[in-house]
TIVO-2410 file (N, C-alpha, C; in nm, 3 decimals):
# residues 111
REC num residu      c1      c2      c3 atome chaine
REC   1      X   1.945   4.405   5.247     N      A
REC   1      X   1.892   4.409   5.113    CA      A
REC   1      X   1.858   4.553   5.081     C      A
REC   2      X   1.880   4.614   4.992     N      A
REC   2      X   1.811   4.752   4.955    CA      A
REC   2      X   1.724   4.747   4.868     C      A
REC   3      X   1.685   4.899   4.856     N      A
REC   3      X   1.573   4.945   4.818    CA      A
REC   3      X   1.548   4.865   4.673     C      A
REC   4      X   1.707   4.860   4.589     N      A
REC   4      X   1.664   4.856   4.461    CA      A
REC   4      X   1.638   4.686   4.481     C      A
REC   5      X   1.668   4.608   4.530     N      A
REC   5      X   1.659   4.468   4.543    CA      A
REC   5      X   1.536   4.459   4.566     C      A
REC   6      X   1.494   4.494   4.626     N      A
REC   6      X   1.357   4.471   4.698    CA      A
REC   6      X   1.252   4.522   4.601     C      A
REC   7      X   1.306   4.617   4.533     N      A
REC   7      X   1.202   4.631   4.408    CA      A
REC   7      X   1.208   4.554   4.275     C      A
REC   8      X   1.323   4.501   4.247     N      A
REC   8      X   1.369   4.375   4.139    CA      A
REC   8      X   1.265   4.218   4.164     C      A
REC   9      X   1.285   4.185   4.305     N      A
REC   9      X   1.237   4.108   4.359    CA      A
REC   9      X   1.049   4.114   4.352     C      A
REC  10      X   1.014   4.183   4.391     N      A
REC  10      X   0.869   4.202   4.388    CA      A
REC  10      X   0.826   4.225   4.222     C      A
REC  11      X   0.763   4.072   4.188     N      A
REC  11      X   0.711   4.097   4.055    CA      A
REC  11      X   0.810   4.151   3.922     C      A
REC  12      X   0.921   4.093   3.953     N      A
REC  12      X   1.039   4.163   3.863    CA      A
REC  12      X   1.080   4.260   3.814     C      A
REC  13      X   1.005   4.362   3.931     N      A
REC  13      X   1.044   4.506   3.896    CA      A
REC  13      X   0.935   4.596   3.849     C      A
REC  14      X   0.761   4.529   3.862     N      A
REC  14      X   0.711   4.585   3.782    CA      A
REC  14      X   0.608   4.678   3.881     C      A
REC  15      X   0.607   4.651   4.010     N      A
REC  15      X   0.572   4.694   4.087    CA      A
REC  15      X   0.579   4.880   4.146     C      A
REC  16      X   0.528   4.985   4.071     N      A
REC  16      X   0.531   5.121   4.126    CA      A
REC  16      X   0.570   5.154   4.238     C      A
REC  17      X   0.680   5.252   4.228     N      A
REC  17      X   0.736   5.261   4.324    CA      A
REC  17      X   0.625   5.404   4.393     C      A
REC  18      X   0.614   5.408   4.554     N      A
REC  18      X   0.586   5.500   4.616    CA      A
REC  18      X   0.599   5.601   4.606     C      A
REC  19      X   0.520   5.709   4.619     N      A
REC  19      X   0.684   5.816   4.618    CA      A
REC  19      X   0.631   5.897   4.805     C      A
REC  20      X   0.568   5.839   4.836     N      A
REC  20      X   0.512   5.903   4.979    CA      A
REC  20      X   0.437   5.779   5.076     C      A
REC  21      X   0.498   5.767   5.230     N      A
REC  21      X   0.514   5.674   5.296    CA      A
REC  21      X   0.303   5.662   5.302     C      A
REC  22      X   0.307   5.560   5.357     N      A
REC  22      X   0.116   5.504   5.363    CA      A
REC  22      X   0.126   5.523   5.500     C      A
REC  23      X   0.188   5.511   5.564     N      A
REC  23      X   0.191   5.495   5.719    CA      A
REC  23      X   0.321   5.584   5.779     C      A
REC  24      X   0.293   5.673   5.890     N      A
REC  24      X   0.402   5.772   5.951    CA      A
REC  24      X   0.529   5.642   5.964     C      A
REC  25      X   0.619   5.659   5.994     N      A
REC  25      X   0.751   5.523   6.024    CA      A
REC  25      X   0.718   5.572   6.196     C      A
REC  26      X   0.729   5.647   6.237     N      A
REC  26      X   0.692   5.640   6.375    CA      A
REC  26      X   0.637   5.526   6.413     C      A
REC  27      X   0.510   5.529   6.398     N      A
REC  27      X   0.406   5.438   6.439    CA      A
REC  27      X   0.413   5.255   6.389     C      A
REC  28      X   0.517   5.249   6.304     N      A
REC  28      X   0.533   5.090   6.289    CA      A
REC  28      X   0.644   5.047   6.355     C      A
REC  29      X   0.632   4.931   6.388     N      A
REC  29      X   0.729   4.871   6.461    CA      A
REC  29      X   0.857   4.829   6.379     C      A
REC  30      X   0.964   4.862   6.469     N      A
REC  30      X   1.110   4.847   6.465    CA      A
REC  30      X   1.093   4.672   6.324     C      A
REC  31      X   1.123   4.649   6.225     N      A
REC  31      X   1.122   4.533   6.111    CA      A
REC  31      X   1.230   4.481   6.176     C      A
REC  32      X   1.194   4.365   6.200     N      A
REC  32      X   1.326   4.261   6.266    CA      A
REC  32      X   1.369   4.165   6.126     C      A
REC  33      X   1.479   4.179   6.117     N      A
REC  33      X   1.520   4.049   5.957    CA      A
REC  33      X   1.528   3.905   6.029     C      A
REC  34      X   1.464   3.824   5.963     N      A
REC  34      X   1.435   3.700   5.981    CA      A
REC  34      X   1.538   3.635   5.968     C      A
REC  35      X   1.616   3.513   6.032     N      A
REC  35      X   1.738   3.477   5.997    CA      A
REC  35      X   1.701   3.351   5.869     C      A
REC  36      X   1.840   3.357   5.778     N      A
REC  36      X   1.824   3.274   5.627    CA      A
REC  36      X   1.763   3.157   5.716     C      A
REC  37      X   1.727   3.098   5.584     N      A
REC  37      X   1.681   2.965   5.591    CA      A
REC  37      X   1.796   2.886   5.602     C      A
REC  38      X   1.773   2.725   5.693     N      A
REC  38      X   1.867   2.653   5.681    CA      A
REC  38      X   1.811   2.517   5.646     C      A
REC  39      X   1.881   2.487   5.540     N      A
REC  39      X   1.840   2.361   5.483    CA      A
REC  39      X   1.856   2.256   5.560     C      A
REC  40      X   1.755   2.157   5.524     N      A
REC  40      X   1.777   2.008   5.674    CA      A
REC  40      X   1.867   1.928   5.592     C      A
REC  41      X   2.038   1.949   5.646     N      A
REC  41      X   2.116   1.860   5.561    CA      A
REC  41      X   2.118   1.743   5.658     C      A
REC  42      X   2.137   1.643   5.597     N      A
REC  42      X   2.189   1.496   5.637    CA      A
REC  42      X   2.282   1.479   5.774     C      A
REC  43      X   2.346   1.459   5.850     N      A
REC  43      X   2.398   1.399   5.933    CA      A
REC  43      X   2.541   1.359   5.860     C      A
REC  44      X   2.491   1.268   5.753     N      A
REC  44      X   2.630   1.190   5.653    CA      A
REC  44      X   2.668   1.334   5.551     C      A
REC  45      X   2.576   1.405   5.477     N      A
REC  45      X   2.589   1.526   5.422    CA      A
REC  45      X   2.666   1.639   5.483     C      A
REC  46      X   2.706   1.674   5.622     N      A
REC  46      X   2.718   1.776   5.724    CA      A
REC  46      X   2.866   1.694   5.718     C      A
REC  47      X   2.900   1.564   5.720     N      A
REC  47      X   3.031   1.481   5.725    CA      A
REC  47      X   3.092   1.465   5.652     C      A
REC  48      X   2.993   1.442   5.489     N      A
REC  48      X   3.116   1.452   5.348    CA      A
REC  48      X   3.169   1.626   5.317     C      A
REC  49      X   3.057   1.719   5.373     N      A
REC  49      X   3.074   1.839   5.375    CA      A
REC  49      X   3.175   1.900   5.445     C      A
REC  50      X   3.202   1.845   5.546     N      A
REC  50      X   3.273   1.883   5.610    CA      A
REC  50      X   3.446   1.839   5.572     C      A
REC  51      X   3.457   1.707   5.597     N      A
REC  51      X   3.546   1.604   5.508    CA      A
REC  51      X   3.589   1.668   5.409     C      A
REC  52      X   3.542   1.729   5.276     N      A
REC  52      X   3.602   1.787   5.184    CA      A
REC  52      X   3.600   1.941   5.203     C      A
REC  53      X   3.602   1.994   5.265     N      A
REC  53      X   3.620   2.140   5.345    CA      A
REC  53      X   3.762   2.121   5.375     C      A
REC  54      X   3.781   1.998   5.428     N      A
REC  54      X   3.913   1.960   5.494    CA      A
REC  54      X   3.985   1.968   5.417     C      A
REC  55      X   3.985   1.888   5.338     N      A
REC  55      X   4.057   1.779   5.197    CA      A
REC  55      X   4.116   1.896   5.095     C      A
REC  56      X   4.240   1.859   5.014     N      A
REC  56      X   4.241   1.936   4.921    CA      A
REC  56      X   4.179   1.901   4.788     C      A
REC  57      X   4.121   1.785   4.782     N      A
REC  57      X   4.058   1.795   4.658    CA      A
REC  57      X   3.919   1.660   4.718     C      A
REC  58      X   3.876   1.598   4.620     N      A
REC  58      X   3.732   1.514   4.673    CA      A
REC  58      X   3.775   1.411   4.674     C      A
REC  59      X   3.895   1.353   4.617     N      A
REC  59      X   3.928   1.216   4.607    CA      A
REC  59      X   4.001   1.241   4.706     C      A
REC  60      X   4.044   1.281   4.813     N      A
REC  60      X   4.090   1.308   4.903    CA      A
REC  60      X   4.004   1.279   5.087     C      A
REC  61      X   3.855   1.376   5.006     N      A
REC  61      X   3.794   1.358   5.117    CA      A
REC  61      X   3.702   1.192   5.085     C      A
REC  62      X   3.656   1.168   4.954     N      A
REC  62      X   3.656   1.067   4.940    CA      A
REC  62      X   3.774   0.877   5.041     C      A
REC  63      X   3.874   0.927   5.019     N      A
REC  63      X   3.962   0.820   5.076    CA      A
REC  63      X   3.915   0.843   5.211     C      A
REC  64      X   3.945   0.943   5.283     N      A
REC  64      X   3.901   0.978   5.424    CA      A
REC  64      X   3.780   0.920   5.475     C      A
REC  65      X   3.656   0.928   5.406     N      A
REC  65      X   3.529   0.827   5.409    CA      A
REC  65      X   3.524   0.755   5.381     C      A
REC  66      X   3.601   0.686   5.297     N      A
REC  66      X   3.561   0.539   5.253    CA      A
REC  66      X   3.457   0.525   5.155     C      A
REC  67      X   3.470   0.604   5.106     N      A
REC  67      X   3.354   0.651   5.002    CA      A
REC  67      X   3.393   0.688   4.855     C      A
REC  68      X   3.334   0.661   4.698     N      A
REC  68      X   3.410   0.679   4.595    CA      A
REC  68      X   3.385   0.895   4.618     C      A
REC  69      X   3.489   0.907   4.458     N      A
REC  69      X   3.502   1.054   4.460    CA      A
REC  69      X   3.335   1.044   4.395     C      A
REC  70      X   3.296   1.001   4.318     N      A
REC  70      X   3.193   1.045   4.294    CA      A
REC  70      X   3.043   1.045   4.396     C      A
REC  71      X   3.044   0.975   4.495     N      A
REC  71      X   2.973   0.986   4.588    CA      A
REC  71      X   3.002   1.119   4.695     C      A
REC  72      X   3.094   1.165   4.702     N      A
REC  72      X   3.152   1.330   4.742    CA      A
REC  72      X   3.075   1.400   4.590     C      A
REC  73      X   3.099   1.384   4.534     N      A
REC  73      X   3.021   1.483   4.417    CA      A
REC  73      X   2.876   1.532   4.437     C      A
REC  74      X   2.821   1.359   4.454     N      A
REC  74      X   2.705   1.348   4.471    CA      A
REC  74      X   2.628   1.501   4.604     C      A
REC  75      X   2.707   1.384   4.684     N      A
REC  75      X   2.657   1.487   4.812    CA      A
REC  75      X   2.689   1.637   4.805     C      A
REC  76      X   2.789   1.686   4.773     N      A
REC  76      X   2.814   1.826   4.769    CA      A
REC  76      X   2.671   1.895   4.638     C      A
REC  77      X   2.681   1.835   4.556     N      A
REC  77      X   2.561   1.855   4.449    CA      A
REC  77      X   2.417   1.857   4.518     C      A
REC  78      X   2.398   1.758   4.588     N      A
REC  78      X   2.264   1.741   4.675    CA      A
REC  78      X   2.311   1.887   4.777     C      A
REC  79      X   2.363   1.909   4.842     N      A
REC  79      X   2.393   2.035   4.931    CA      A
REC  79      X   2.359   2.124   4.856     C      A
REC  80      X   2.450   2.210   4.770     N      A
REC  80      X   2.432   2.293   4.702    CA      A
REC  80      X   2.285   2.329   4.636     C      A
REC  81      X   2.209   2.255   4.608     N      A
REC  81      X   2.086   2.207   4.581    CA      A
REC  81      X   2.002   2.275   4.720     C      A
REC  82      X   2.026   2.206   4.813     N      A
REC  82      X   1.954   2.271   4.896    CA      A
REC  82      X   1.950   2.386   4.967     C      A
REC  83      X   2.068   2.401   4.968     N      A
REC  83      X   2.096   2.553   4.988    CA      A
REC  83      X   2.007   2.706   4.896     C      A
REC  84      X   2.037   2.635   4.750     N      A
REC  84      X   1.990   2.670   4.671    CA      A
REC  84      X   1.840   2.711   4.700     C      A
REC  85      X   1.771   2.574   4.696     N      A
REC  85      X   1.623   2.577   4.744    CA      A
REC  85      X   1.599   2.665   4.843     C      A
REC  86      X   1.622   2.696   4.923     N      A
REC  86      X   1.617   2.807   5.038    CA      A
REC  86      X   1.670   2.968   4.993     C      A
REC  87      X   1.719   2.991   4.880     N      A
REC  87      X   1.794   3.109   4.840    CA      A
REC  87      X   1.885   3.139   4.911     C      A
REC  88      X   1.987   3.015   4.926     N      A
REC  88      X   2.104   3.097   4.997    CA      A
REC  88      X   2.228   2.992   4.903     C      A
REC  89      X   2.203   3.034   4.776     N      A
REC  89      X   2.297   2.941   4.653    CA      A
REC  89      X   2.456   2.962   4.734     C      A
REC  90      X   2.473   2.870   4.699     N      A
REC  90      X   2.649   2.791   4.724    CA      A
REC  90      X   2.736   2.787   4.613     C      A
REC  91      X   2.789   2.843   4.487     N      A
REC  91      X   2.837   2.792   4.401    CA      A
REC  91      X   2.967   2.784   4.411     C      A
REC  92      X   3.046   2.772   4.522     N      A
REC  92      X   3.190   2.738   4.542    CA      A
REC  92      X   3.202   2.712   4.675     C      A
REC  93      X   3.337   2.670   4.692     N      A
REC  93      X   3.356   2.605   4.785    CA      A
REC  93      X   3.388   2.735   4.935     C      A
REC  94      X   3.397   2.798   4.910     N      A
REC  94      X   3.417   2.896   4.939    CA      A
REC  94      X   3.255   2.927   5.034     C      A
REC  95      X   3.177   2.926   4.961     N      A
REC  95      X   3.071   2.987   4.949    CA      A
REC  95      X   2.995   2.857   5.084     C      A
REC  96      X   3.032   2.752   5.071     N      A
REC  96      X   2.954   2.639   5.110    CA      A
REC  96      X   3.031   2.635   5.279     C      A
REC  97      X   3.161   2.689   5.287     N      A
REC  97      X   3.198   2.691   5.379    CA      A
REC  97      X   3.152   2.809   5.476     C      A
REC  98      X   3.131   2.953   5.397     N      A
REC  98      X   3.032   3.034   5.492    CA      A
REC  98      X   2.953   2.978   5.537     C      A
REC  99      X   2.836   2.873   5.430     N      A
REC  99      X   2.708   2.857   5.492    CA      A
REC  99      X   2.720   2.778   5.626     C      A
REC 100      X   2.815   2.700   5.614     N      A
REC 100      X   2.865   2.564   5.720    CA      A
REC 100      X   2.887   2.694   5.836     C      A
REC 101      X   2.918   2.793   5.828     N      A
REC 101      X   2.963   2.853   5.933    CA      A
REC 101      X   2.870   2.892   5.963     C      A
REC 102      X   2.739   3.005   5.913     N      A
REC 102      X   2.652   3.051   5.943    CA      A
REC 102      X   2.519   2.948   6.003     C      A
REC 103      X   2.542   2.823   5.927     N      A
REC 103      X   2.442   2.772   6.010    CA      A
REC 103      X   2.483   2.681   6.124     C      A
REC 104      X   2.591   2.736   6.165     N      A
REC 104      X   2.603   2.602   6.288    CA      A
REC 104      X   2.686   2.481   6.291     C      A
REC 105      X   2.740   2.423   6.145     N      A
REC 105      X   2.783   2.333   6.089    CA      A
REC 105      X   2.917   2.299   6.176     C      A
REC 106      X   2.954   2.413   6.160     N      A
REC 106      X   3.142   2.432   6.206    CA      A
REC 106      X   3.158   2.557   6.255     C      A
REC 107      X   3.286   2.547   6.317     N      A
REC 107      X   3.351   2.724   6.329    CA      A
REC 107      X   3.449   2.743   6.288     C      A
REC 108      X   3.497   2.878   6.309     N      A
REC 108      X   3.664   2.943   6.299    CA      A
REC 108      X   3.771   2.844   6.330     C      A
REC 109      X   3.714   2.789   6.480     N      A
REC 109      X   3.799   2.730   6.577    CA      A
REC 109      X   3.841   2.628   6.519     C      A
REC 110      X   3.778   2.548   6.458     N      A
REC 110      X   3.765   2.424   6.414    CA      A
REC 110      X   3.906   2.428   6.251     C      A
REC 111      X   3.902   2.526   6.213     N      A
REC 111      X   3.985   2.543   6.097    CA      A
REC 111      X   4.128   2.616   6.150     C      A
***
């Protein structure tokens, strides 16, 4: 994240910027980045997710589950959602398949 993010973020920007450190950088400890948040998806959610990752379209991964297309909607909507909630938005499919990767979901191997 940089500087200018981090100042957008805090109070929407309204926050004065420094212009001289409060503390030597010597003397503070090495800032470790916290890893993203991962949303507690479903078990069945992690499966339609995955399922239409596969699929070329939802009525696709739909048939594959046994499940209507709009219940694949559903769930990908509930995902995205939570992802969301955590600040790590999903708005394509694309996007939902990083997260599947970053959190554990799936791998490379697997595709």
């Amino acid at each position: 994240m940089s500087v200018a993010e981090l100042e957008v973020g805090i109070n929407d920007g309204r926050v004065p910027r420094m212009t001289a450190p409060v503390v030597d950088a010597a003397v503070l400890p090495h800032l470790v980045v916290a890893p993203p948040s991962r949303p507690a998806l479903s078990t069945r959610e992690v499966e339609v997710l995955l399922a239409w990752m596969a699929a070329e379209s939802k009525e696709d991964a739909a048939n594959k589950l046994f499940i209507s297309q709009s219940t694949v909607s559903t769930h990908i909507s509930r995902i995205r959602a939570k992802y969301a909630a955590v600040g790590r938005p999903a708005p394509t499919k694309a996007h939902l398949l990083a997260r599947a990767l970053q959190d554990g979901y799936t791998t490379l191997e697997e595709w």
